[in-house]
C-alpha positions as CSV (number, residue, x, y, z in Angstrom):
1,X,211.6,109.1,62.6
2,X,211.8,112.3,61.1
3,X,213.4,115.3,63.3
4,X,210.9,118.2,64.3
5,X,213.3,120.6,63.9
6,X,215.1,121.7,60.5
7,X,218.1,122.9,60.6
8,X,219.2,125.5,57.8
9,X,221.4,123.7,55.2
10,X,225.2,124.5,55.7
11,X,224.5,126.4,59.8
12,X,227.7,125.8,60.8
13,X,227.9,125.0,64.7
14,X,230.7,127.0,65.7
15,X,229.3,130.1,65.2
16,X,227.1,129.5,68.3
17,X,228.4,131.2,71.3
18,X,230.2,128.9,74.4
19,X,228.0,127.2,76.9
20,X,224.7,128.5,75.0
21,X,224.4,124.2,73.6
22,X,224.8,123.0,76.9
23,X,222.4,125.4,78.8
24,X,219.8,124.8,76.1
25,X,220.1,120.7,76.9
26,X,220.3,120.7,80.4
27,X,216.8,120.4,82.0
28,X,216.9,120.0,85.8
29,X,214.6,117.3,86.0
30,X,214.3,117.1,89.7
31,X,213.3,120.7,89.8
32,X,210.7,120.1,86.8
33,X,208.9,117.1,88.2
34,X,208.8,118.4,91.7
35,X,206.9,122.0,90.1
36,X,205.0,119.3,87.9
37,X,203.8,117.4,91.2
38,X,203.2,120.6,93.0
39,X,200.8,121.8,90.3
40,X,199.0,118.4,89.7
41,X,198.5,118.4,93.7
42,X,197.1,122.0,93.8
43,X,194.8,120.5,90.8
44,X,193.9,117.7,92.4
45,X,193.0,119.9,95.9
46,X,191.0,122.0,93.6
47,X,188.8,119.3,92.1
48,X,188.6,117.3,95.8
49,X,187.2,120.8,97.1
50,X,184.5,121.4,94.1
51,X,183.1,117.8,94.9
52,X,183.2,118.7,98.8
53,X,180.6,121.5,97.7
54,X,178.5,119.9,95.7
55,X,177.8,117.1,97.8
56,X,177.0,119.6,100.8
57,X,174.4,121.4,102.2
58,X,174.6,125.1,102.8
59,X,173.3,128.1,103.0
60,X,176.5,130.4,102.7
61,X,178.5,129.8,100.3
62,X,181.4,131.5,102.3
63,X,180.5,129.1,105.3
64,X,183.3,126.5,103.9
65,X,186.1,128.7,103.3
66,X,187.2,128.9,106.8
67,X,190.9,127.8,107.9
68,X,192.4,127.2,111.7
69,X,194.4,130.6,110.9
70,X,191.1,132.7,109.8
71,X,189.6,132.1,113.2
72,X,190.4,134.9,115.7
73,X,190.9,134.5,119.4
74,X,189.1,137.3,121.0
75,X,189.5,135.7,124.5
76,X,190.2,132.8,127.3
77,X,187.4,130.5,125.8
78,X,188.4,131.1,122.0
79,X,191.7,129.7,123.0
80,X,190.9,126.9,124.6
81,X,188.5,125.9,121.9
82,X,190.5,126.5,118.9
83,X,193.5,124.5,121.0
84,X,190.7,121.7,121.7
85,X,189.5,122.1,118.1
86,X,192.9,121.3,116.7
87,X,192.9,118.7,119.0
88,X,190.2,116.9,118.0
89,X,191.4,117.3,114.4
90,X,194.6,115.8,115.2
91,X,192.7,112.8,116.5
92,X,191.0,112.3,113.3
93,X,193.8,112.7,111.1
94,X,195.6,110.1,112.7
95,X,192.8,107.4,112.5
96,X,190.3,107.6,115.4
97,X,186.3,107.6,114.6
98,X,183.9,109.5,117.1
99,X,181.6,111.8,117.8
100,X,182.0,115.1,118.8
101,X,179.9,117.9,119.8
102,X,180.2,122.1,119.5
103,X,177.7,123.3,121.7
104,X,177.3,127.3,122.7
105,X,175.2,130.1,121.6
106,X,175.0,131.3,118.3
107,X,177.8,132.9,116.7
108,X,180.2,132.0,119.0
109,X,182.4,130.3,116.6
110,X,181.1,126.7,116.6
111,X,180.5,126.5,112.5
112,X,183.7,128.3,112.2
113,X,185.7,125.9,113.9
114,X,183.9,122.8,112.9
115,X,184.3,123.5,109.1
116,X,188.4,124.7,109.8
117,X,188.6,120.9,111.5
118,X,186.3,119.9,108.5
119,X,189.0,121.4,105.6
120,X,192.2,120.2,107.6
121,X,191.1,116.8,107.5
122,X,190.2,116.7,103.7
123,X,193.2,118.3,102.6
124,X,195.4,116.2,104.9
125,X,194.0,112.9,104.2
126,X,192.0,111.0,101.8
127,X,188.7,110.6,104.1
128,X,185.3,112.2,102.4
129,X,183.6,115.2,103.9
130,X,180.5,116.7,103.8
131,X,178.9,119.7,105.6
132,X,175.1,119.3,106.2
133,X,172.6,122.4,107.6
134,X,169.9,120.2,109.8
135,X,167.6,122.7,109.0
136,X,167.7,122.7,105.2
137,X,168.5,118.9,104.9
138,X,165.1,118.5,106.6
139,X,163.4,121.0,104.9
140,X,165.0,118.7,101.8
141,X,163.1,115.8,103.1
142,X,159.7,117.5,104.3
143,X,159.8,118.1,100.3
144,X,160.6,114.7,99.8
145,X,157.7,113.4,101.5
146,X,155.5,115.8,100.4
147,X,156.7,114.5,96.9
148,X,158.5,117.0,95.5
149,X,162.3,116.9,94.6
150,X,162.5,113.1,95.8
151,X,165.8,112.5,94.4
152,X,167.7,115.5,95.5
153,X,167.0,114.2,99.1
154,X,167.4,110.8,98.3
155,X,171.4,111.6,96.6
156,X,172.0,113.4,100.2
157,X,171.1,110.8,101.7
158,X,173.5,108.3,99.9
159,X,176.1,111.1,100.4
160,X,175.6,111.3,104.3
161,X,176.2,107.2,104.0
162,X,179.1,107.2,102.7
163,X,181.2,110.0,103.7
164,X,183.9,109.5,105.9
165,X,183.3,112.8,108.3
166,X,179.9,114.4,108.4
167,X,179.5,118.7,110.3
168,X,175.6,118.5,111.3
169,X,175.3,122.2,111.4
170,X,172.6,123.9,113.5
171,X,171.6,121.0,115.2
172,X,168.4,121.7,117.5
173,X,166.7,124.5,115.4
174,X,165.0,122.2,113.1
175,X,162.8,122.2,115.7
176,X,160.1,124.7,116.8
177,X,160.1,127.1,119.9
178,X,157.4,128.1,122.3
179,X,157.5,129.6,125.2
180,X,160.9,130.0,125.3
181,X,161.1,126.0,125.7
182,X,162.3,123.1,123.7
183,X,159.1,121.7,121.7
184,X,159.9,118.1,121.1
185,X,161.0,117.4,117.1
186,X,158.5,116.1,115.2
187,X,157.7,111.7,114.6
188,X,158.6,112.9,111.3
189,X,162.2,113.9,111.7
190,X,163.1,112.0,114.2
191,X,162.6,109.3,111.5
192,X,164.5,110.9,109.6
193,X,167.7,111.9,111.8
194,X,167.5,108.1,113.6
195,X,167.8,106.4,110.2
196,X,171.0,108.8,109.1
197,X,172.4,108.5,112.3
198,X,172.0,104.8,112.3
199,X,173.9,104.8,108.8
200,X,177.0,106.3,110.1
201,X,177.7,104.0,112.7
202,X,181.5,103.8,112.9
203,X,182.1,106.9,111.3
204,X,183.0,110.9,112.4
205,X,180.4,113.1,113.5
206,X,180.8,116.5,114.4
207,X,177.2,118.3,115.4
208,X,177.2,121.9,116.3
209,X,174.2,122.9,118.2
210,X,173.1,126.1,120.3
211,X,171.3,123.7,122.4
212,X,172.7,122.3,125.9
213,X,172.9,118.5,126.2
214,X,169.8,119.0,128.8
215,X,167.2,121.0,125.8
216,X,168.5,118.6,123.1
217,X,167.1,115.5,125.4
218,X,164.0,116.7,125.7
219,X,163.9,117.7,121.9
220,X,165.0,114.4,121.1
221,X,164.1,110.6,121.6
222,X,166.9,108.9,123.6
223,X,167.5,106.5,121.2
224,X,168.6,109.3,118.6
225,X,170.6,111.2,121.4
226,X,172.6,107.9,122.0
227,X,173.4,107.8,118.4
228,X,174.4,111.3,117.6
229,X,176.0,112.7,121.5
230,X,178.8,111.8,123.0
231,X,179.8,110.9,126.3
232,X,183.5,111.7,126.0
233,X,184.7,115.0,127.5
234,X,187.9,115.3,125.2
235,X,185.1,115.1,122.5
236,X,183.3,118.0,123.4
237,X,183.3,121.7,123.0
238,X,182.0,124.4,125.1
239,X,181.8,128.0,123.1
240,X,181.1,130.9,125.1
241,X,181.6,134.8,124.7
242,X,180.9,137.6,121.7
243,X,179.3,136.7,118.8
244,X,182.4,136.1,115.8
245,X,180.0,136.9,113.3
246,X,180.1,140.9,114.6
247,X,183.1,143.1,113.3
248,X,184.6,144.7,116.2
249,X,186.3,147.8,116.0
């Protein structure tokens, strides 16, 4: 095989200075293939994330870019549910399926800390996510039904299937308000929720919801409630306090 490198007819060797040969052939290949492996996985977390955001459903951008250390702890009840977050993370990273709930009033951090558990668990493991507004999803399917953009609700719903860990964001204000009560959801989407609910039996759940466990049983039918709740304390998340969405000074 011919050389790729030509050497000048009569170089002489010994004109090159000491030690300059033997730098020039010594490669630390430990050092190169651990930079090489440290790129490809950087690559490889780059390309996971892009296919994490086009598979979900969001209004925000932004909304998936949150990390355990972005969220701030403001006061006693941030603590404990960043500490019970992490928790709850933990669980799922080392193996355990449930469903969990992040209940409180709005801004109070439930997104936040449901898409940092979200992220921890896709970086650290090889398990699917997806994030899902309820309210868009079903606005995704009202056009469905109505016949319009079938297959962009029919891919979601494959998506929702087969992912290992679903966030239901916004859970509860799909639903209309009067009267400052809970209206019931529609036949229509509680269709809709039972049947994706009923797919991801066996799987990870996390809903957030500004609803109490009381307004979401009368919003929805038991049957669906029994399917998406869960009775486990550990697995549930009270958020109380100022809204994280204000900039304090």
């Amino acid at each position: 095989m011919k050389s790729l490198v030509k050497i000048a007819k009569n170089f002489n060797f010994d004109n090159i200075p000491a030690g300059v040969l033997e730098k020039a052939s010594h490669i630390n290949l430990a050092e190169f293939e651990n930079e090489n492996t440290r790129k490809m996985n950087e690559i490889y977390l780059q390309e996971k994330q892009k296919a994490m955001y086009r598979g979900s459903i969001y209004n925000e951008r932004g909304v998936l870019g949150q990390h355990f250390p972005d969220f701030k702890v403001k006061n006693g009840n941030d603590k404990i549910c960043l500490l019970k977050a992490r928790k709850i993370t933990k669980r799922i990273v080392d193996g355990e399926k449930f469903k969990a709930v992040f209940t409180g009033n709005a801004g109070s951090g439930k997104t936040m800390l449901s898409v940092c558990t979200m992220n921890y668990v896709y970086e650290h493991t090889n398990m699917s996510c997806l994030f899902i507004s309820v309210p868009k999803l079903m606005q995704w399917e009202r056009d469905k039904a109505g016949g319009t953009d079938q297959l962009r609700a029919i891919n979601a719903e494959k998506r929702i299937e087969n992912a290992d860990l679903v966030v239901w964001d916004d859970l509860g204000s799909e639903t209309a308000m009067q009267s400052n009560s809970q209206e019931q959801a529609t036949e229509f989407t509680q269709k809709v929720l039972f049947n994706l609910a009923d797919s991801r039996k066996g799987k990870i759940d996390i809903f957030t919801t500004n609803n109490t466990s009381k307004e979401l049983m009368q919003i929805y039918n038991p049957k669906l409630i029994s399917r998406m709740m869960t009775k486990n304390p550990d697995n549930l998340i009270q958020f109380q306090g100022m809204d994280h969405r204000i900039i304090q000074n």
